[in-house]
N, C-alpha and C positions, 0 to 999 in steps of 0.2 A: 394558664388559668383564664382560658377566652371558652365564649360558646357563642353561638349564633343565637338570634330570637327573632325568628322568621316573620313577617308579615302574614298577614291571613286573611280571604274576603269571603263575605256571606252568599252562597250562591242561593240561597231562600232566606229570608227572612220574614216569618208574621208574628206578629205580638197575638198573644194568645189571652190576656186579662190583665188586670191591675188589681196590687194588693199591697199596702202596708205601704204606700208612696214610689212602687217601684213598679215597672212592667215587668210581666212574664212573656216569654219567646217562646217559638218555636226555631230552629236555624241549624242550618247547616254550614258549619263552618270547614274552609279546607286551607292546607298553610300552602303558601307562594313560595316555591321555590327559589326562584333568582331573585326576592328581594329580602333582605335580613341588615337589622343593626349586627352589633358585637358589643356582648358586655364584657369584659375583662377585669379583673383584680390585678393591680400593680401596684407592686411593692414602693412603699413611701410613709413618710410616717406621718401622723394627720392627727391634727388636734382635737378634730370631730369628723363625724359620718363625709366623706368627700365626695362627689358627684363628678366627675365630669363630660363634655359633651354635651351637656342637653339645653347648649345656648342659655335663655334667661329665667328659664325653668329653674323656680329654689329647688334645695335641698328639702323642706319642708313640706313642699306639695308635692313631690315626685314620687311619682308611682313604687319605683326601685325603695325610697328610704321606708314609704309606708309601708310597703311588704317587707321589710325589715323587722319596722316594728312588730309588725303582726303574727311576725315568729316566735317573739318574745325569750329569746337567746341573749342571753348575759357573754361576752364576748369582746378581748382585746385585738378581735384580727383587722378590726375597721381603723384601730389604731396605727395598724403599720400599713396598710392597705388604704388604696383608693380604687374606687369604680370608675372607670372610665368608658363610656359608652362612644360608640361611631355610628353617627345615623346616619341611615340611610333611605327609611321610612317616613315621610311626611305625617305630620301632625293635622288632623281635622279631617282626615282622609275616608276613614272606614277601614281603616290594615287594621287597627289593635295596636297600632306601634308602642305608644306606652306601655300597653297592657303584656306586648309581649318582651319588651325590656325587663319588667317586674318580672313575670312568668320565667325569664331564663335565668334572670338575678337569683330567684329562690333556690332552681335547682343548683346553679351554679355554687354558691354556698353551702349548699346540703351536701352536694359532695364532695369541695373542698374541704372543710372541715369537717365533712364522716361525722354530718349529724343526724343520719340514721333514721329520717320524720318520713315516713312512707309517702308515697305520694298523693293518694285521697287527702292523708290528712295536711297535706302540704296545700294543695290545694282549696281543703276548706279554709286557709287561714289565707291563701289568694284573696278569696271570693267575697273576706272582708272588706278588700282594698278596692275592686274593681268588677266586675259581672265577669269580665272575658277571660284576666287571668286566670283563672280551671283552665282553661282549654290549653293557653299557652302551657300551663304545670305537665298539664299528661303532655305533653306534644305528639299528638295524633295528628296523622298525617289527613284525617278525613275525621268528623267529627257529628254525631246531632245534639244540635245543645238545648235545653231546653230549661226550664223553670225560669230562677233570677239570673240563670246563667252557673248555676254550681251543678243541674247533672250534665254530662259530659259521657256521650257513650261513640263508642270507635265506629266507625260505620267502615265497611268495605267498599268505596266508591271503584268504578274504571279508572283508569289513568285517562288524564286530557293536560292538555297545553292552558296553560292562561297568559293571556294579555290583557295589561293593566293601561286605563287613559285617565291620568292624573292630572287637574286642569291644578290651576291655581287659584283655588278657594276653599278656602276651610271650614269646615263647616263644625258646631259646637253640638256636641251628643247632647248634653242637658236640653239645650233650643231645640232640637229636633225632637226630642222625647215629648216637652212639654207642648210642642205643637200638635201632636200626634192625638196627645191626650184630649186636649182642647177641641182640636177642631176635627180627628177621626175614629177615634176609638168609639164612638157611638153605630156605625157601620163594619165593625169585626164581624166576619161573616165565617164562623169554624170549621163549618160542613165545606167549605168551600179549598183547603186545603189538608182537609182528611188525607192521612194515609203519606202524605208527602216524605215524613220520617223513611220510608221501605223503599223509597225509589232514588235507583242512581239520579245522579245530579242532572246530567243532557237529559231524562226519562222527564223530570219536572220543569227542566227549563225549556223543555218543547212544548209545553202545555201552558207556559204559562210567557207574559210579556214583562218588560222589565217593572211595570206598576205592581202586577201581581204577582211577582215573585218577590217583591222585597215592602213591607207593608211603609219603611221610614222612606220611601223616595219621594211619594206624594207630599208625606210632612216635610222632607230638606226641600222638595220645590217650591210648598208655599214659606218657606223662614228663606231660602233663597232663590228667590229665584232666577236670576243670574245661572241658576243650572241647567234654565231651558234652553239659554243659550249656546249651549256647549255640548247637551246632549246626543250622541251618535245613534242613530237606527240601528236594531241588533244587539245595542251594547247592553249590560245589565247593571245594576248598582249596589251596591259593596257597604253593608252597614248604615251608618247613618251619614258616610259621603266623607267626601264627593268623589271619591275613586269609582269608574266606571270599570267593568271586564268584560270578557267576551272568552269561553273557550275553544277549542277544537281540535 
């Protein structure tokens, strides 16, 4: 009862508007192969929901329990069972690490227990919890995500190599959102990444530099910027940070 929940980085990222307190996207999302947690179910008997692994992370804010909730499944198997997560994905990073913990946690109990929740609608109840879980739910190997983050369509990308440079600073999704908002969402320029959805991933990263292929890096540079520090020539940036890539 183990499954992986791969890391994933945005090889485009532009926010596309703001609605009802939340941004909409545009993004391509593709999952990392050599980097992945493990969520596992192990047997134990537990007085309530039991978590472990995820250092000082409650129970209560964790992605895993709220995708739980959000299935809304009456069920004693949390009571002989514990989740026990292995990280191996950095937190504050741009992977989705959380996100894709939740995302494998769901399926993983969907078909342990043969609860039979298709997966859109598995999915939609993700996307209460977190924008990114969709994408972890379907786990598409290549993905264009768009809206709040709930459509989720497969894209046929080429195969390429990624290398990830993962410094040591975290950076907080909300801080970077809310900077984006504030100081550049008034310069969303549409026409300007038309058509990006239809192009292999190297087809748009040749066209474009790591400012303009990811709309949150200008925002993570000005909340930190300590990232100017660190930043490689070439290299591209990965959600709202601080994970850099590069493929080939």
């Amino acid at each position: 009862m183990t499954l992986k929940a791969h890391a994933k980085i945005n090889t485009f990222l532009k926010i596309t508007g703001h609605k009802n307190g939340y941004h909409t996207l545009l993004s391509r999302f593709i999952k990392v192969p050599h980097l992945y947690d493990t969520i596992s179910f192990v047997a134990q008997k537990c007085d309530s929901f039991t978590i472990e692994g995820c250092g000082d992370v409650s129970v209560e804010s964790n992605t895993i329990y709220k995708s739980f909730l959000a299935m809304h499944i009456e069920t004693d198997f949390f009571k002989h069972h514990k989740v026990v997560v292995e990280k191996n994905i950095p937190t504050g990073a741009g992977l989705g690490g959380g996100s894709s913990d939740a995302g494998a946690f769901m399926r993983l109990f969907n078909e342990v227990c043969d609860l039979q929740i298709d997966t859109p609608t598995l999915a939609q109840m993700g996307s209460t919890v977190g924008a990114d879980i969709p994408f972890f739910v379907y786990d598409y190997d290549s993905a264009n995500v768009s809206g709040f983050g709930e459509v989720v369509e497969p894209f046929d990308d080429e195969s390429f190599e990624i290398e990830l440079f993962m410094p040591d600073i975290h950076c907080d999704t909300p801080l970077v959102y809310k900077t984006f908002k504030h100081e550049l969402f008034d310069k969303i320029e549409p026409t300007s990444f038309e058509g990006w959805e239809k192009l292999k991933t190297k087809e748009v990263l040749n066209r474009a530099d790591a400012i303009t292929a990811n709309d949150l890096y200008r925002a993570s540079l000005i909340a930190y910027p300590e990232l100017k520090k660190v930043a490689k020539e070439g290299w591209y940036f990965s959600g709202s940070g601080s994970t850099f890539f590069r493929i080939k």
